[in-house]
VMD Tcl script that builds the backbone (N, CA, C; Angstrom):
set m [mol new atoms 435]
animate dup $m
set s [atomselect $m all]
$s set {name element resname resid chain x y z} {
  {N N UNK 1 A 134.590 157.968 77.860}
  {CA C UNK 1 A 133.992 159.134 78.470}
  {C C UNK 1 A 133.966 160.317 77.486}
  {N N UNK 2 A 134.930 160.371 76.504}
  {CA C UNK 2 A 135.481 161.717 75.611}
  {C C UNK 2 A 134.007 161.167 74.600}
  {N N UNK 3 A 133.787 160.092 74.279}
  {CA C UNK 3 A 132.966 159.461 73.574}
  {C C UNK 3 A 131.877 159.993 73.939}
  {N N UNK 4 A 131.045 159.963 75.072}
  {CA C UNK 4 A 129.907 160.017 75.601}
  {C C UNK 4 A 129.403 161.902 75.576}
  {N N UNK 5 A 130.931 162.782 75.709}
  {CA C UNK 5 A 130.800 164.407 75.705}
  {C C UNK 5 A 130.137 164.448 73.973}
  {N N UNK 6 A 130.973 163.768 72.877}
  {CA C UNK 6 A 130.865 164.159 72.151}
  {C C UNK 6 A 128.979 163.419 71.476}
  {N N UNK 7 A 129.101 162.660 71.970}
  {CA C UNK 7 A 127.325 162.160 71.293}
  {C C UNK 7 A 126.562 163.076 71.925}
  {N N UNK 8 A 126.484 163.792 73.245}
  {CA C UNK 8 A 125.784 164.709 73.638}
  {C C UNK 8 A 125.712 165.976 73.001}
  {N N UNK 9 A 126.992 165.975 72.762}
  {CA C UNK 9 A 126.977 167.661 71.881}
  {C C UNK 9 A 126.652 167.397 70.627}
  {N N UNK 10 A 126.982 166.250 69.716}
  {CA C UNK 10 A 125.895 166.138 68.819}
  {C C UNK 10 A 124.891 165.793 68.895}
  {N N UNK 11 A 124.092 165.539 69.900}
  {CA C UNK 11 A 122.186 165.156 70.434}
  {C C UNK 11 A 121.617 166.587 70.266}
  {N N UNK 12 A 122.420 167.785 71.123}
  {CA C UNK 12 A 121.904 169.041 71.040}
  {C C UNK 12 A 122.370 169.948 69.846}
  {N N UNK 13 A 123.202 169.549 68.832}
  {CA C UNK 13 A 123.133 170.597 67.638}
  {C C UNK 13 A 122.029 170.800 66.737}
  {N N UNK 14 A 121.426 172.049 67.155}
  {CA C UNK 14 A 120.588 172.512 66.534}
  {C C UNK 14 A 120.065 172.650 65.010}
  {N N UNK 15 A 121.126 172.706 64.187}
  {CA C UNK 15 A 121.584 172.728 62.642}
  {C C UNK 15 A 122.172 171.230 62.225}
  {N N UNK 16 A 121.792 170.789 61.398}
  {CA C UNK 16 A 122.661 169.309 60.478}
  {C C UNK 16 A 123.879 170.082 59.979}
  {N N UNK 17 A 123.791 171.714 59.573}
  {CA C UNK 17 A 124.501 172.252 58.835}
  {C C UNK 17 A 125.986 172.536 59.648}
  {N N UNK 18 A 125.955 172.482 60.991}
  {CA C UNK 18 A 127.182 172.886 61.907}
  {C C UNK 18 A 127.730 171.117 61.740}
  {N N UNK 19 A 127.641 169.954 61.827}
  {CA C UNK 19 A 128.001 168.751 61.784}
  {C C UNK 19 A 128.742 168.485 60.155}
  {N N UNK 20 A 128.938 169.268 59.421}
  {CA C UNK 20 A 129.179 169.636 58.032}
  {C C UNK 20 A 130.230 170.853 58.025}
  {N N UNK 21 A 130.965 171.182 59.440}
  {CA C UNK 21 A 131.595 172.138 59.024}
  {C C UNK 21 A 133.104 171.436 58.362}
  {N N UNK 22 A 134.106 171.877 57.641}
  {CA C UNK 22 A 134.905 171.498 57.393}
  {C C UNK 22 A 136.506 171.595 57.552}
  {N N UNK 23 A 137.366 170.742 57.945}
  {CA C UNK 23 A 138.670 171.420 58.201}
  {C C UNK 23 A 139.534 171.854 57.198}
  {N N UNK 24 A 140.889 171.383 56.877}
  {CA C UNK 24 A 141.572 172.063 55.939}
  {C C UNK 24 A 141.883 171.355 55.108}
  {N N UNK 25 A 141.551 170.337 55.104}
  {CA C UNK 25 A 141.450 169.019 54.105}
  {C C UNK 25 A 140.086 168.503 53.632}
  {N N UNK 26 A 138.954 169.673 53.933}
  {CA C UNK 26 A 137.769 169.671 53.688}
  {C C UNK 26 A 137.025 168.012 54.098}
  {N N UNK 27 A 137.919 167.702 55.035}
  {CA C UNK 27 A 137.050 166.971 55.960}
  {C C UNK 27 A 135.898 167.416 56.894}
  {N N UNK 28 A 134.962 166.422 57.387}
  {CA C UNK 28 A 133.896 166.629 58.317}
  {C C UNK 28 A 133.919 165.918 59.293}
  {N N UNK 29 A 132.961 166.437 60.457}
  {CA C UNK 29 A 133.473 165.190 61.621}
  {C C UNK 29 A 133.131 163.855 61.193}
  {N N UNK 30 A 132.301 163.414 60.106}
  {CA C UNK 30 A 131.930 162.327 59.863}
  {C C UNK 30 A 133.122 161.375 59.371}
  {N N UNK 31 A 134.237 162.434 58.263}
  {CA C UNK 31 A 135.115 161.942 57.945}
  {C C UNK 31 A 136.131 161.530 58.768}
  {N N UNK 32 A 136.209 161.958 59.840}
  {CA C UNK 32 A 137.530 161.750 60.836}
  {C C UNK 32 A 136.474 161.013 61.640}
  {N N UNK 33 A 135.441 160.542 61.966}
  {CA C UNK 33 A 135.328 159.555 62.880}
  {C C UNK 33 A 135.237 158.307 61.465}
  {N N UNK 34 A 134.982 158.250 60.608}
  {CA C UNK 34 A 135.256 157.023 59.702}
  {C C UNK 34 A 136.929 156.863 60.358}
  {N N UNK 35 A 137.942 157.733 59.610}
  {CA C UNK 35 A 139.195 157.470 60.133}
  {C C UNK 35 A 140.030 157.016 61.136}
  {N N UNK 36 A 139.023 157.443 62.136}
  {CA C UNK 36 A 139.457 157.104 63.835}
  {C C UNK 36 A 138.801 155.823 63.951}
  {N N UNK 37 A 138.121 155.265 63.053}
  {CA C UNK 37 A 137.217 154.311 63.413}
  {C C UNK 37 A 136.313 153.885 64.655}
  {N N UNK 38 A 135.136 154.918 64.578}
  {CA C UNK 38 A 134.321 155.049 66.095}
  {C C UNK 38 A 133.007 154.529 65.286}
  {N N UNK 39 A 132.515 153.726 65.288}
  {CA C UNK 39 A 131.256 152.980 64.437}
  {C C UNK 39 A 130.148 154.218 64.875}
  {N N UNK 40 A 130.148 153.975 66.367}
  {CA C UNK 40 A 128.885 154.820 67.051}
  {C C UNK 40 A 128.732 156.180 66.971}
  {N N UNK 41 A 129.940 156.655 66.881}
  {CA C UNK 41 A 129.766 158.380 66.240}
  {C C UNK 41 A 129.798 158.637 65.273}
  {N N UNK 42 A 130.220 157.355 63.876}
  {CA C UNK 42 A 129.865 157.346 62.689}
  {C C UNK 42 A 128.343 157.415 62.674}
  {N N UNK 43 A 127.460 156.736 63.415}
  {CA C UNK 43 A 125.575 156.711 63.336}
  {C C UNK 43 A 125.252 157.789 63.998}
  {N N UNK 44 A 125.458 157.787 64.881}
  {CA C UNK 44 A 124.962 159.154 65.331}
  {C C UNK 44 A 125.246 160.673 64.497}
  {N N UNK 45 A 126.806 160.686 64.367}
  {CA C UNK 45 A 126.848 161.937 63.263}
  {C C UNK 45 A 125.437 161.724 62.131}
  {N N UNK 46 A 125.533 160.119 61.739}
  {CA C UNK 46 A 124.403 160.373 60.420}
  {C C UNK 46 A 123.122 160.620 61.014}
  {N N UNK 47 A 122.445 160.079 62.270}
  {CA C UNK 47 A 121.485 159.918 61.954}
  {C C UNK 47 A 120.889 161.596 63.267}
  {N N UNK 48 A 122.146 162.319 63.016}
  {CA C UNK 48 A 121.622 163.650 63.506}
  {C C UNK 48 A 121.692 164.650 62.301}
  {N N UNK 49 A 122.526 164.051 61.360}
  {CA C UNK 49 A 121.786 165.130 59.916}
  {C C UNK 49 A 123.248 165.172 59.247}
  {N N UNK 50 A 124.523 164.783 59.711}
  {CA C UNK 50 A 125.703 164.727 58.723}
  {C C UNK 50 A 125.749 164.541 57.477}
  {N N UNK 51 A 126.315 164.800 56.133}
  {CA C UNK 51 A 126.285 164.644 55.152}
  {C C UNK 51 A 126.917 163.178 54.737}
  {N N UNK 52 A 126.545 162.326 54.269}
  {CA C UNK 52 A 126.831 160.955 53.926}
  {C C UNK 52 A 127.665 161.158 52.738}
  {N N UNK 53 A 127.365 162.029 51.771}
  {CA C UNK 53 A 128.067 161.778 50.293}
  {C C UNK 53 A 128.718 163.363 50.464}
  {N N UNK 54 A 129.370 164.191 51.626}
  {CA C UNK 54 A 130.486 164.759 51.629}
  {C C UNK 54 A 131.818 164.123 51.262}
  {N N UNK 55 A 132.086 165.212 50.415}
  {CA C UNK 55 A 133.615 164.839 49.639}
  {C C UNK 55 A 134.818 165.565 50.402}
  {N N UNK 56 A 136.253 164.949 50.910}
  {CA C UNK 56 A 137.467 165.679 51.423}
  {C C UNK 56 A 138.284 166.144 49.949}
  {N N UNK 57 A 139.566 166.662 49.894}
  {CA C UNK 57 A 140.486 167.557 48.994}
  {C C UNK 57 A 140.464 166.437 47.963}
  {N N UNK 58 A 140.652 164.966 48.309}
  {CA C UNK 58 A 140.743 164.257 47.097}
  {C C UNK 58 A 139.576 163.549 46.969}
  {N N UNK 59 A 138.415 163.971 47.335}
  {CA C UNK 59 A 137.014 163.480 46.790}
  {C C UNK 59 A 136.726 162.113 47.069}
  {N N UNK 60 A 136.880 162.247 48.429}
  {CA C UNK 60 A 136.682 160.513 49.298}
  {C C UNK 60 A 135.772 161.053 50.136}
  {N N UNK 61 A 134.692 159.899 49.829}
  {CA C UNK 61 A 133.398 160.187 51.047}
  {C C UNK 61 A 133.658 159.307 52.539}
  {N N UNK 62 A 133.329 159.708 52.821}
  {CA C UNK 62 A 134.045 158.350 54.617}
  {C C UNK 62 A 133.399 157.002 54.012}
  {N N UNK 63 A 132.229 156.838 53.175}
  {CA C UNK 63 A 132.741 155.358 52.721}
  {C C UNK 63 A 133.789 155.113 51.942}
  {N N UNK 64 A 134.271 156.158 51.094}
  {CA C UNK 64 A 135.634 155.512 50.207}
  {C C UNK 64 A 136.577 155.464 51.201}
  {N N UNK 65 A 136.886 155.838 52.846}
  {CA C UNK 65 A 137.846 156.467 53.673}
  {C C UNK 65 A 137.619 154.433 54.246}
  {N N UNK 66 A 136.414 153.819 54.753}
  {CA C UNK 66 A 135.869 153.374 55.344}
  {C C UNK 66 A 136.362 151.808 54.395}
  {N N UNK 67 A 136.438 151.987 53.355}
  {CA C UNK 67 A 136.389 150.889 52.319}
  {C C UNK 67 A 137.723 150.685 52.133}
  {N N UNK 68 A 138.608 151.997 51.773}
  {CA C UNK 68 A 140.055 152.161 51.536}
  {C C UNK 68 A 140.655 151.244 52.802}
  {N N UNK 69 A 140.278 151.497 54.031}
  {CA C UNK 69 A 140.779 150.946 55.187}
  {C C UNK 69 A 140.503 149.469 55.545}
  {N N UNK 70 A 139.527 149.329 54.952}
  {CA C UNK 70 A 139.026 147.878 54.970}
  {C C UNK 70 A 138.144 147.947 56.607}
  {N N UNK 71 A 137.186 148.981 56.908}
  {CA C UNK 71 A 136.450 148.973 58.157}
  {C C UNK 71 A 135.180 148.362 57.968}
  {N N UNK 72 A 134.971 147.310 58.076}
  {CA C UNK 72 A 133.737 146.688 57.602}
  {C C UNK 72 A 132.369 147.295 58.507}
  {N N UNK 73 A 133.050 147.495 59.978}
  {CA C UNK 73 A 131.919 148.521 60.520}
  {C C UNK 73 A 131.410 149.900 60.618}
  {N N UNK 74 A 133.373 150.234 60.055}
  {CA C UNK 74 A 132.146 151.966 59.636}
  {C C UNK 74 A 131.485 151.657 58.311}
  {N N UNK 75 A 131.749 151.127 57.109}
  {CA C UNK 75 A 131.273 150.674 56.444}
  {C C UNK 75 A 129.364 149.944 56.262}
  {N N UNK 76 A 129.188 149.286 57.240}
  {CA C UNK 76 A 127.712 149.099 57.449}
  {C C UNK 76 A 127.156 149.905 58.138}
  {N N UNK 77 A 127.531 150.837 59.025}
  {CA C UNK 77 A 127.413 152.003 59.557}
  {C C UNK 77 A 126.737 152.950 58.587}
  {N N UNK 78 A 127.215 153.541 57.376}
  {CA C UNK 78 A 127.104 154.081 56.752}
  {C C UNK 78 A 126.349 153.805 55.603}
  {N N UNK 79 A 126.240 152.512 55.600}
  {CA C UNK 79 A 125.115 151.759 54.723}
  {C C UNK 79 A 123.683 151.786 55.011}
  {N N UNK 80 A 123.720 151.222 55.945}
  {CA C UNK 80 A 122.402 151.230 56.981}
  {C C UNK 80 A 122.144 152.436 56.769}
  {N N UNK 81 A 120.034 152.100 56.291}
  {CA C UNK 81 A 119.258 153.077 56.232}
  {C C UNK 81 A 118.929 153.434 57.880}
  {N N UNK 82 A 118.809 154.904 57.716}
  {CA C UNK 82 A 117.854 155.465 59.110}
  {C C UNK 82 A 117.344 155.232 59.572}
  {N N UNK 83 A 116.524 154.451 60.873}
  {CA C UNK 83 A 115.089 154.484 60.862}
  {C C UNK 83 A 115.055 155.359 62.050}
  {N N UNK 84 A 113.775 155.352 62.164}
  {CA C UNK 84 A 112.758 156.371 62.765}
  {C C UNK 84 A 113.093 156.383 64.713}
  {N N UNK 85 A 113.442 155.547 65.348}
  {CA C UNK 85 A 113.813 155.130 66.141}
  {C C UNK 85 A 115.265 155.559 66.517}
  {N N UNK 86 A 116.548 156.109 65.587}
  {CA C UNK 86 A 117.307 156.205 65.655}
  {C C UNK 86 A 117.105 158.008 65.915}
  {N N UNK 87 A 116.215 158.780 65.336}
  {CA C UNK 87 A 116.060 160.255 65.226}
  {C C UNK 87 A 114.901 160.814 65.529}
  {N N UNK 88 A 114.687 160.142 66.874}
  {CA C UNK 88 A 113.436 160.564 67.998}
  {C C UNK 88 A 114.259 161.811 68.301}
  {N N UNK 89 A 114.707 162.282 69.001}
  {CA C UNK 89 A 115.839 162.989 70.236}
  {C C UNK 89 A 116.012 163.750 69.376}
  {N N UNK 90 A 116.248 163.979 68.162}
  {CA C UNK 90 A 116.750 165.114 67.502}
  {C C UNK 90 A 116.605 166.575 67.660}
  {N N UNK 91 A 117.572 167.859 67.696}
  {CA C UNK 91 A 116.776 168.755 68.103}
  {C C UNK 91 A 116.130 169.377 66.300}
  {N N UNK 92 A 116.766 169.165 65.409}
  {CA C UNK 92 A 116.416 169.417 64.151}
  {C C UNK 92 A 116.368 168.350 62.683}
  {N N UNK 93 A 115.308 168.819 61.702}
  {CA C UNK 93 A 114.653 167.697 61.218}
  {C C UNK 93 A 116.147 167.014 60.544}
  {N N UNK 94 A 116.088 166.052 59.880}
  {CA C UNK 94 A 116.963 165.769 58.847}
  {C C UNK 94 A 116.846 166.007 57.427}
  {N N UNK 95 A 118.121 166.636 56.678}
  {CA C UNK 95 A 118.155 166.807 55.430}
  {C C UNK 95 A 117.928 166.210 54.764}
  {N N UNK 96 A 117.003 165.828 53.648}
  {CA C UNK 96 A 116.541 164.323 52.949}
  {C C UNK 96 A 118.456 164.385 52.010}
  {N N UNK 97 A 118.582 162.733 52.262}
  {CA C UNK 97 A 120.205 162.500 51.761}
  {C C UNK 97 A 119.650 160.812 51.670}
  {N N UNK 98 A 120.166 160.283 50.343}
  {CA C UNK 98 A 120.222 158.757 49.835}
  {C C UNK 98 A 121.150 158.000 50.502}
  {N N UNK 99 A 120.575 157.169 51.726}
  {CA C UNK 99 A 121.215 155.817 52.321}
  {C C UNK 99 A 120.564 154.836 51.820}
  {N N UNK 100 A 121.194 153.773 51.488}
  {CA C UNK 100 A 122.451 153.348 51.437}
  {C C UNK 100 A 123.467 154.739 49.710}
  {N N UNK 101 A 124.098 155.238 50.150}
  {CA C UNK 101 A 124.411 156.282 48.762}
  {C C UNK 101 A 124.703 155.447 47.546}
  {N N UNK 102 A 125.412 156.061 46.628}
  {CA C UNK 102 A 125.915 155.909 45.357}
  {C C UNK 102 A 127.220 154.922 45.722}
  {N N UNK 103 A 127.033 153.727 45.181}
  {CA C UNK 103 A 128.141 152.818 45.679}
  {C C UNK 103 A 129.201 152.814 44.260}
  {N N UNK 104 A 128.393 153.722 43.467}
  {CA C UNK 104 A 129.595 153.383 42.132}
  {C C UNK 104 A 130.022 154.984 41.636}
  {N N UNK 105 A 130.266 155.966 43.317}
  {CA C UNK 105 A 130.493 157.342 42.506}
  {C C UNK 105 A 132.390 157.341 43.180}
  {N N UNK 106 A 132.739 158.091 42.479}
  {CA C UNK 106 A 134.740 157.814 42.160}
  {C C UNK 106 A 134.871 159.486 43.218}
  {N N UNK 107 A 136.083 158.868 43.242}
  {CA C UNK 107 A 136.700 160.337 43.807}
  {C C UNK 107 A 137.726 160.881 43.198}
  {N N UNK 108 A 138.777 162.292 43.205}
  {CA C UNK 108 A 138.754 162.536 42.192}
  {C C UNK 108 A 139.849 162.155 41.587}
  {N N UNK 109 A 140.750 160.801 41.944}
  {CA C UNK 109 A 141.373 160.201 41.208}
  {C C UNK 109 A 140.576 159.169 40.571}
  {N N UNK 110 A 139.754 159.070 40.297}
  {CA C UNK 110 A 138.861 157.995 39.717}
  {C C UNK 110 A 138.520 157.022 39.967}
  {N N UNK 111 A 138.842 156.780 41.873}
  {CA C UNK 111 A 138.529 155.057 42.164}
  {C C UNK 111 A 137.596 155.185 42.655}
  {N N UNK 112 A 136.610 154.212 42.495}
  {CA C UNK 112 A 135.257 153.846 43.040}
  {C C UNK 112 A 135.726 153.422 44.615}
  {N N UNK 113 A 134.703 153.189 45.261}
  {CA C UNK 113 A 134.875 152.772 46.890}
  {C C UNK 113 A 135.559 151.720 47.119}
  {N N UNK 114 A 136.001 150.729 46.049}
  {CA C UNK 114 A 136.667 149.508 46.686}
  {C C UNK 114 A 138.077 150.104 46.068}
  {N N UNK 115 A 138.752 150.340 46.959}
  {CA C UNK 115 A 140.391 150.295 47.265}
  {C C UNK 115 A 141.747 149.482 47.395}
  {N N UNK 116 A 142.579 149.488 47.636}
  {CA C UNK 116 A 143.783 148.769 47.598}
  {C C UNK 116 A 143.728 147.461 48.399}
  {N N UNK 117 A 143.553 148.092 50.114}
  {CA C UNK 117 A 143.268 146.854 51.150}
  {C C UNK 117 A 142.382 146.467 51.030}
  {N N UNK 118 A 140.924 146.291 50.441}
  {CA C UNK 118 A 139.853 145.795 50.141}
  {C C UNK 118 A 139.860 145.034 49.281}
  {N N UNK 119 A 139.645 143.753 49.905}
  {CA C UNK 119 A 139.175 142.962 48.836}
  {C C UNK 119 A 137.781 142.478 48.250}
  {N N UNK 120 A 137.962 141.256 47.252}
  {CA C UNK 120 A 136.625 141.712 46.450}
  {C C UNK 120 A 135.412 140.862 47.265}
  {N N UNK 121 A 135.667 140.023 48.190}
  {CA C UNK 121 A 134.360 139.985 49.249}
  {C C UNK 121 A 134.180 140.765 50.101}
  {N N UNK 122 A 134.911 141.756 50.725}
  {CA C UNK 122 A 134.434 142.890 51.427}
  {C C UNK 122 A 133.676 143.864 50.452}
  {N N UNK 123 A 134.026 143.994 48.950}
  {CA C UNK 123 A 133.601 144.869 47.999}
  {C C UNK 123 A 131.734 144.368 47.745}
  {N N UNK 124 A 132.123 142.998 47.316}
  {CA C UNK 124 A 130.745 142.118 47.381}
  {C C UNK 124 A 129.968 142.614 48.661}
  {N N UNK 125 A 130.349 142.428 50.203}
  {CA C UNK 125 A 129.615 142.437 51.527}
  {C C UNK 125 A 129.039 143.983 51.353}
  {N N UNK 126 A 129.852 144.953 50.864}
  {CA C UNK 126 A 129.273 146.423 51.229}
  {C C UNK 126 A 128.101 146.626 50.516}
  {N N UNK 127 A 127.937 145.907 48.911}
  {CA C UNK 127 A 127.016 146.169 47.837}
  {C C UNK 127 A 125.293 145.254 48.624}
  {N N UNK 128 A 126.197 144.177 48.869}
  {CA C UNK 128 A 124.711 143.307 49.287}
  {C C UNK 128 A 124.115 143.519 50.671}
  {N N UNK 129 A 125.181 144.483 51.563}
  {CA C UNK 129 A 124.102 144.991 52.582}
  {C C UNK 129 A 123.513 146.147 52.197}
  {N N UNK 130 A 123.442 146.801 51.040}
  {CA C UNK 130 A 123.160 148.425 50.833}
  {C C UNK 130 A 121.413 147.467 50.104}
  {N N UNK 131 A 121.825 146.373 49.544}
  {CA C UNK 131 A 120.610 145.720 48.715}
  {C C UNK 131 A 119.661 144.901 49.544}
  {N N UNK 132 A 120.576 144.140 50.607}
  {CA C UNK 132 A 119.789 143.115 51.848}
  {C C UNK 132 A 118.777 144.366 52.244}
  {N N UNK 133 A 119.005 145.405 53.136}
  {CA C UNK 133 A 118.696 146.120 54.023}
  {C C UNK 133 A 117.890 146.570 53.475}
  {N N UNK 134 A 117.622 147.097 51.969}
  {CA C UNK 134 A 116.378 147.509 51.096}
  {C C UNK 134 A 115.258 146.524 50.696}
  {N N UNK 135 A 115.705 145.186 51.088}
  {CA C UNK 135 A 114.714 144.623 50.360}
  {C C UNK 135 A 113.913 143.998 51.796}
  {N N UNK 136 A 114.513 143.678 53.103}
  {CA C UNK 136 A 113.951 143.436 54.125}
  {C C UNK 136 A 113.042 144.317 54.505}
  {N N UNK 137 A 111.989 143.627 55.602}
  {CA C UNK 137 A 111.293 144.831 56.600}
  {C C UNK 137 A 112.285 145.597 57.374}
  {N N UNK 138 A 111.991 146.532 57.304}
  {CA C UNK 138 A 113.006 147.665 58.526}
  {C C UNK 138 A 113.412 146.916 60.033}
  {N N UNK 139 A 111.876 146.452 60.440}
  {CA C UNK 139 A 112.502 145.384 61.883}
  {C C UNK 139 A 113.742 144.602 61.595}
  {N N UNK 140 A 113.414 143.213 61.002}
  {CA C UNK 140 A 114.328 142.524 60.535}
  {C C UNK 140 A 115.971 142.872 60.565}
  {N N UNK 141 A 115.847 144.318 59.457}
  {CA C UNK 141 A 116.861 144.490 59.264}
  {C C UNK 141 A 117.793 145.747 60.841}
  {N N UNK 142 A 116.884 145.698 61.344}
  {CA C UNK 142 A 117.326 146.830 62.570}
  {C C UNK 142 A 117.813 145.584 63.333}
  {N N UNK 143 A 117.071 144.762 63.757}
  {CA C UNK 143 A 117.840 143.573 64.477}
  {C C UNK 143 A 118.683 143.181 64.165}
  {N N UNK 144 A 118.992 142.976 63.210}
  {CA C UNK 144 A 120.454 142.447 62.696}
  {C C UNK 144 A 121.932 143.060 62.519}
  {N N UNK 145 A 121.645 144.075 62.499}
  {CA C UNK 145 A 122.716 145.009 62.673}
  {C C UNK 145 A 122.979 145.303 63.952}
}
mol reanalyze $m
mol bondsrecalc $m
mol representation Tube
mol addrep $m
């Protein structure tokens, strides 16, 4: 139910730029729903205008948060391109931002997105859905996810 308040109040935010505000660890809500692991308010934050390649204090984007944890679904969550179908309802446009992002940018201890609990076929699975999903028709790939 707490679920359902919060997709509404992000359906009606007017600004992408208020979904980007940050706490004291220069997290975003995007980053703490990677953490909490909520897949569906991970898409919705994105596909109402959240920043995908926002960085927290140690320069982890919720996919390095997402990867570190070994969440394979916020993880394709965040992979998965937009489509058009997902950001009918919107009340404002979206910020042009690169999905699937930069799968080889570090944070600022220098680790790339694959992490400790991750191993190297989850590392493999994140790269080849960012590549599957680009090279399919958009249908295809909307069904499958």
């Amino acid at each position: 139910m707490l679920q359902d308040y919060a997709m509404n109040i992000i359906s009606w935010t007017p600004c992408p730029s208020l979904l980007n505000i940050t706490n004291n660890f220069l997290q975003t809500p995007l980053h703490l729903a990677a953490i909490t692991r909520q897949p569906d308010l991970v898409r919705k934050l994105l596909t109402t205008g959240a920043l995908v390649d926002a960085r927290d204090h140690r320069g982890n984007t919720p996919l390095h948060i997402a990867c570190r944890e070994g969440y394979a679904d916020i993880a394709l969550k965040l992979l998965f391109p937009i489509q058009q179908q997902e950001i009918q309802g919107n009340m404002a446009p979206l910020p042009p931002q690169t999905i699937p992002q930069n799968l080889e940018a570090r944070n600022y201890d220098g680790k790339m997105k694959e992490k400790k609990k991750l191993n190297i076929h989850f590392i493999t699975t994140c790269r080849s859905v960012a590549s599957t999903c680009l090279s399919y028709p958009k249908t295809l790939c909307w069904k499958c996810w």
